[in-house]
N, C-alpha and C positions, 0 to 999 in steps of 0.2 A: 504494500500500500504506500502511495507517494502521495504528499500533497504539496500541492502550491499555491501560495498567496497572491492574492493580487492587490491592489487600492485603486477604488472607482472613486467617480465623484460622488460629490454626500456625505464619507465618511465612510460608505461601504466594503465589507471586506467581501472579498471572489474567491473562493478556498473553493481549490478543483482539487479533488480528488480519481484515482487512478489504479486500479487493483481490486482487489477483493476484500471486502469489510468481512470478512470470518472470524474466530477467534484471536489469530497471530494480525490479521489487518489492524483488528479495532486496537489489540494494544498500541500495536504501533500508533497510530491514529490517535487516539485518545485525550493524550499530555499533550500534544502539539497542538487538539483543537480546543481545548479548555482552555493553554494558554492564549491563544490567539485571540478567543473572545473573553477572556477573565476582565476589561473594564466596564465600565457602566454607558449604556445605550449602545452599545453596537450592533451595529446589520451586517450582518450575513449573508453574503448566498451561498449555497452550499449544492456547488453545479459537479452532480454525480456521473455526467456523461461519459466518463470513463472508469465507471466503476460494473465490473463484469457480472456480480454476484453479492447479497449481502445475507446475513445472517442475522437471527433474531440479536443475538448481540452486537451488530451492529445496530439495528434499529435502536436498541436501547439506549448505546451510546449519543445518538443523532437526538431523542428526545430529550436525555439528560443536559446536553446542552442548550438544548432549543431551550426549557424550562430556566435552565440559568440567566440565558440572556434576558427573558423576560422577565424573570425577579428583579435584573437590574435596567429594567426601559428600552429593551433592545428586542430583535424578535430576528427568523432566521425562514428562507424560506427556500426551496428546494430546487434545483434550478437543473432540468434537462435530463431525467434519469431511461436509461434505455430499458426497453418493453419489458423484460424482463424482471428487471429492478422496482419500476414501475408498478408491474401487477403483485409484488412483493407487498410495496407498501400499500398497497389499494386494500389486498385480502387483511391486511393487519388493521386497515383504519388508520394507520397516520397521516395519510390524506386529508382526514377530519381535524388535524391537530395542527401540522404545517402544511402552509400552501405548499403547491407542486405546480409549477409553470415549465414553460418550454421555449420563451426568448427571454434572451436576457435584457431587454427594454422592461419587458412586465414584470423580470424578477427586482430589478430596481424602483421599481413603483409599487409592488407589493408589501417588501420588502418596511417601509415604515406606515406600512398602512397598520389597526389594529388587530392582534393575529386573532385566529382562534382559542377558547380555551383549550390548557393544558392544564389536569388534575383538579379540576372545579374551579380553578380562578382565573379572572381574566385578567390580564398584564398589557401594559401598554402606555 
């Protein structure tokens, strides 16, 4: 699992990731995206188009963060993921919790809009 940053305008961070979210991904994965979003109000996209496969512990991880950021005014939204990946998150429902878009124009306008509830409260 690789990931790379980007900085849009806005303040937006572009974190692509690349690989497989499985057990050994998400470790990898994990400390690098907690820190990246660890301050207050940040946006996310979090554009999976090169992510082959995920695991329910990936998903986990993905919502763990989503949840952080919105504790601290931020929100995180899911940007480009392949059919596969896609019908992952569909059958789980995290579609109902982060948006899921497919240009990066609407993930940046999504993106500070206010997100869905995660775990009964609304953030934002």
């Amino acid at each position: 699992m690789t990931l790379k940053e980007e900085q849009l305008e806005g303040g937006i961070i572009r974190v692509i990731l690349e690989g497989t979210l499985d057990i050994e991904g998400t470790a990898a994965l994990e400390p690098q995206l907690t820190h990246l979003t660890a301050s207050d109000k940040t946006y996310v996209i979090l554009d999976l188009a090169g992510v082959e496969f995920m695991s329910s512990i990936g998903i986990g991880a993905i919502v763990r963060v989503a949840k952080a950021l919105r504790r601290r005014g931020g929100n995180m939204v899911i940007l480009g993921p392949k059919q596969v990946v896609h019908m992952i998150l569909a059958k789980t429902r995290i579609d109902s919790l982060i948006q899921i878009v497919f240009e990066l124009q609407e993930a940046c306008q999504r993106v500070k809009e206010l997100p869905p509830k995660i775990g009964g409260q609304v953030s934002g």
